[in-house]
Phi, psi and omega in degrees: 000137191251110162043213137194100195317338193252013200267007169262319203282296177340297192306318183331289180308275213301002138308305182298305202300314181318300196302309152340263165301028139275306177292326181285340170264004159289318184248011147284320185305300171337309177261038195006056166245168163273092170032288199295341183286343181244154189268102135324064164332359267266114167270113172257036164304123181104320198306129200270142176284001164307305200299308193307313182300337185291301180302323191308307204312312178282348170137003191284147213222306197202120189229159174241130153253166189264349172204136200276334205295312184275346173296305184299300179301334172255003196270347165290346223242289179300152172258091202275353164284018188238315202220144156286167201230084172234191196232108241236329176289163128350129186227133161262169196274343168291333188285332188317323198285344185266356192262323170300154158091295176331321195217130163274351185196142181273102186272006208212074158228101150213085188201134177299318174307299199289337209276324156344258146341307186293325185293323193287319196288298184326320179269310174313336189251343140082048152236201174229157169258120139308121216244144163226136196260123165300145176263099188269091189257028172253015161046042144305084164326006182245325189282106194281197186142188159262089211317171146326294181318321181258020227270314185311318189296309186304269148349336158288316162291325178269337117029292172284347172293153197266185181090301185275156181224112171277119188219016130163208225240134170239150180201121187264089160268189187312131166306143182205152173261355196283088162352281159357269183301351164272337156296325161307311183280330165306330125008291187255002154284333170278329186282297164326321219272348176293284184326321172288327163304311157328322184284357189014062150295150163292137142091021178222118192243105160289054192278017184174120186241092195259132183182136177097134199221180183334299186248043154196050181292330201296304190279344168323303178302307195310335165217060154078024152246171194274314170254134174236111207256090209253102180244281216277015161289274212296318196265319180114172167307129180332136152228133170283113174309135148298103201280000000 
C-alpha cells in the first residue's frame, strides 16, 4: 500500500479543525451571535492541495491565498462549487489578471491603481469583484493599508470604479502579546466598519469585516468580526519548500 505523502499534515487539520470551531463558536455565543454568523476562513498559504482538498472534504467552506503563484498551481484542483475561493495577500497590480474568475473576492486593496485595475480586468470579463478595503491600522510602515484618516475618502472613490463591489473591511494588526492592545484595535475596526455603513453610499455593502487570525481570532470575534482568517491553527506550522 503506498504512503500517503501527507497523512502527518491531514491528522494534523483533523486535529485541529474540532477544536477551531469550538472556540470561534465559544466566542460567537460570547459576542452574542450565532456560530454560523461568522465566516471561518482557512488560510492555506504553504498548504499542499491534498490537504486543502481533504479539508473542503470535511466541511472548509472557505480559504484564502496569499500569493497568485500558489493560487494559480492550485485553482484547477479546488472544487469551488463546494468552497469559496478568495484572495488575502499583498497584490501587485500586474498580478490582477489572474485573479477574476478565480477569486470571489480581494481582500487587500489599498490603493486607487490596484482598485483601478481590478475595475478594468473586471469589466473586460464582464463580471464584479467584491473587494474588502485594507486598513492599516496599526500605521505600520511594513504593512500595506489605509491609514484611518483616509479611510472614508478612499471609499468614497473606488466606490464609483465600475467591476468592483466594496463589501467591507480587512485589517492584519500589529503582533502584540497585549490583549488589551488587540482588543483596541479590533475594536476601532468594528467602529469604522460601523461608521461606514451608517453612511449607506452606493455600491458600498459593510457585509464583512475580516480581521483575527490564528492566535486572536476569539477576540476578533469577540468585537465584532464577521471573517476569521485561520492557517496554522487549522494546519500546523507553516512549512516552507527549500529554494
Amino acid at each position: 500500500m503506498t504512503e500517503n505523502p501527507f497523512e502527518d499534515r491531514i491528522a494534523c487539520f483533523d486535529n485541529n479543525y474540532p477544536r477551531v470551531r469550538e472556540e470561534l463558536a465559544r466566542a460567537a455565543e460570547r459576542s452574542g451571535r450565532r456560530p454560523e454568523e461568522i465566516t471561518l476562513l482557512a488560510a492555506t498559504k504553504t498548504v499542499p492541495l491534498p490537504v486543502v482538498c481533504h479539508a473542503i472534504d470535511q466541511g472548509i467552506r472557505c480559504i484564502g491565498e496569499n500569493r497568485v503563484q500558489e493560487l494559480l498551481e492550485k485553482s484547477d484542483g479546488i472544487d469551488r462549487s463546494r468552497c469559496d475561493v478568495q484572495f488575502i495577500g499583498r497584490l501587485q497590480t500586474n498580478k490582477v489578471k489572474f485573479l477574476p474568475k478565480r477569486v470571489s473576492c480581494i481582500q487587500s486593496v489599498d490603493s486607487l491603481r490596484l482598485a483601478a485595475e481590478i475595475s478594468r480586468l473586471c469589466q473586460a470579463e464582464k463580471i464584479r469583484m467584491d473587494v474588502l478595503v485594507e486598513v492599516n491600522i496599526g500605521r505600520e510602515e511594513s504593512k500595506g493599508g489605509i491609514l484611518p484618516e483616509a479611510l472614508l475618502a478612499f471609499i468614497d472613490q473606488i466606490r464609483e470604479f465600475p467591476g468592483i463591489h466594496v463589501s467591507g473591511l480587512m485589517a492584519i494588526p500589529p503582533v502584540s502579546d497585549s490583549v488589551s492592545q488587540k482588543l483596541k484595535n479590533f475594536s476601532a475596526m468594528r467602529q469604522y466598519y460601523v461608521d461606514i455603513a451608517s453612511k449607506k453610499m452606493d455600491n458600498v455593502f459593510m457585509d464583512c469585516l475580516s480581521m483575527g487570525m490564528s492566535d486572536d481570532f476569539s477576540q476578533a470575534i469577540q468585537c465584532g468580526a464577521t471573517m476569521v482568517r485561520v492557517g496554522s491553527a487549522l494546519f500546523g506550522a507553516r512549512k516552507y519548500a527549500a529554494r
